[in-house]
C-alpha positions in Angstrom: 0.0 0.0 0.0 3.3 2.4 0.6 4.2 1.6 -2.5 1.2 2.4 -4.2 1.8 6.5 -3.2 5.4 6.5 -3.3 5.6 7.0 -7.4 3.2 10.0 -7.2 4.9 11.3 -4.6 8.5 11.0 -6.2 6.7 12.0 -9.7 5.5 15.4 -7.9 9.1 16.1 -6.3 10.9 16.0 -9.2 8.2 17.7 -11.2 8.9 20.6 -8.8 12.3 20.5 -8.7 12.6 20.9 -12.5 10.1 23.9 -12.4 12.4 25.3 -9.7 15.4 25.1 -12.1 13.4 26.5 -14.9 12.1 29.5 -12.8 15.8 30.5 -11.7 17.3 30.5 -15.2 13.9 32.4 -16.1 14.9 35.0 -13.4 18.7 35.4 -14.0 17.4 36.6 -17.7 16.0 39.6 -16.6 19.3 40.6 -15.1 20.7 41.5 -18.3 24.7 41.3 -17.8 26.0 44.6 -20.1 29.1 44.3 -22.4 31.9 47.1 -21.2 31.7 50.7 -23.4 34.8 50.8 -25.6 37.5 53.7 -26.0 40.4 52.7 -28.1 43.7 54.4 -27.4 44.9 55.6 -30.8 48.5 57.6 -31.0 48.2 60.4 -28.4 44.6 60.3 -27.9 41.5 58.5 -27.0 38.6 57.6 -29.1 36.1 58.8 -28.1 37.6 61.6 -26.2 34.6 62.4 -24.4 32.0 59.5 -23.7 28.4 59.7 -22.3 27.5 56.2 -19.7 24.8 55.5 -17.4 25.4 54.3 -13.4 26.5 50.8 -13.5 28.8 50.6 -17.1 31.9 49.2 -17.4 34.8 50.6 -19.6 37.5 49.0 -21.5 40.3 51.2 -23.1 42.0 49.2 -26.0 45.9 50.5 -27.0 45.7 50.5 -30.6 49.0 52.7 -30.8 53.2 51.3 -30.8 53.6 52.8 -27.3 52.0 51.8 -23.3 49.4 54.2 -22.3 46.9 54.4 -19.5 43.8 55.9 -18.4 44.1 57.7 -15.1 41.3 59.5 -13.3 42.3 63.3 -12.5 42.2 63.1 -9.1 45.1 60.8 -9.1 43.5 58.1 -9.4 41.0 57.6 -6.7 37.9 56.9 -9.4 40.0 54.4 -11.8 43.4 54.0 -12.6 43.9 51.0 -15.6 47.6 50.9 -15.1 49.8 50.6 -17.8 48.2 48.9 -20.9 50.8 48.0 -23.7 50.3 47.7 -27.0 47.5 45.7 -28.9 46.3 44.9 -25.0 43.5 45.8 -23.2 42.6 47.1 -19.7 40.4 45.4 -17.2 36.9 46.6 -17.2 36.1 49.9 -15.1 33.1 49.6 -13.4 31.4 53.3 -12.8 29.2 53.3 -9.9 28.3 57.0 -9.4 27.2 59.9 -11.3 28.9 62.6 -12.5 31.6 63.8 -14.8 35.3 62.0 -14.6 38.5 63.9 -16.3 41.0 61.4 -16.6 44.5 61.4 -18.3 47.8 59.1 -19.4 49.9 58.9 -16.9 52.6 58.1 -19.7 52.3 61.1 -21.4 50.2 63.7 -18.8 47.4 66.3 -19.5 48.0 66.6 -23.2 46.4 63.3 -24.1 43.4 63.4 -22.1 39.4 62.3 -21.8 36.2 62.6 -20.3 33.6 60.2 -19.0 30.4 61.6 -18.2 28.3 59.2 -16.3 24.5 59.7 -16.1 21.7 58.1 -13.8 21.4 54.6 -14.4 18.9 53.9 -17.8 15.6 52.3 -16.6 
């Protein structure tokens, strides 16, 4: 007589065990994971040399040029700092968590080759 509920029982466990699975890939869709914003790093400048983001973007500088550069936030580095990137490398991705506007520079070759981030409230 045990025997005789023990399939429907084992049949309704796994059923809900596979729905389970189903709803968590279901939910880690909606979390959309963003591909980092791109700047190449071409001769003594950056491309784009300004650059509009929202809260929550990552960028990745790319040194297109024969020569190590960086990309170093103005106030020496407190916001981001990619360290050196050589050539035909790229940095790590740099995540921007806060609004506002971010002057940044190399630190290979100073002020003269400089950018600007602008980060805006996060898109919706």
């Amino acid at each position: 007589m045990k025997s005789m509920y023990l399939i429907p029982v084992l049949c309704t466990l796994n059923l809900v065990g596979i729905l389970c699975i189903f709803a968590d890939q279901k939910e880690g869709d909606t979390k959309a994971k963003t591909k980092p914003i791109a700047v190449t790093i071409e001769s003594l400048g950056y491309d784009p040399k300004k650059l509009d983001i929202h809260v929550g973007d990552s960028v990745v500088w790319t040194n297109k040029s024969r020569t190590t550069h960086s990309a170093t936030s103005d106030d020496d580095g407190k916001a981001f700092d990619t360290g050196d990137i050589k050539p035909d490398k790229s940095s790590e991705p740099e995540k921007f968590e806060k609004e506002g506007e971010f002057k940044y520079h190399c630190n290979v070759h100073g002020k003269a080759m400089s950018g600007i981030i602008s980060v805006m409230p996060a898109e919706k």
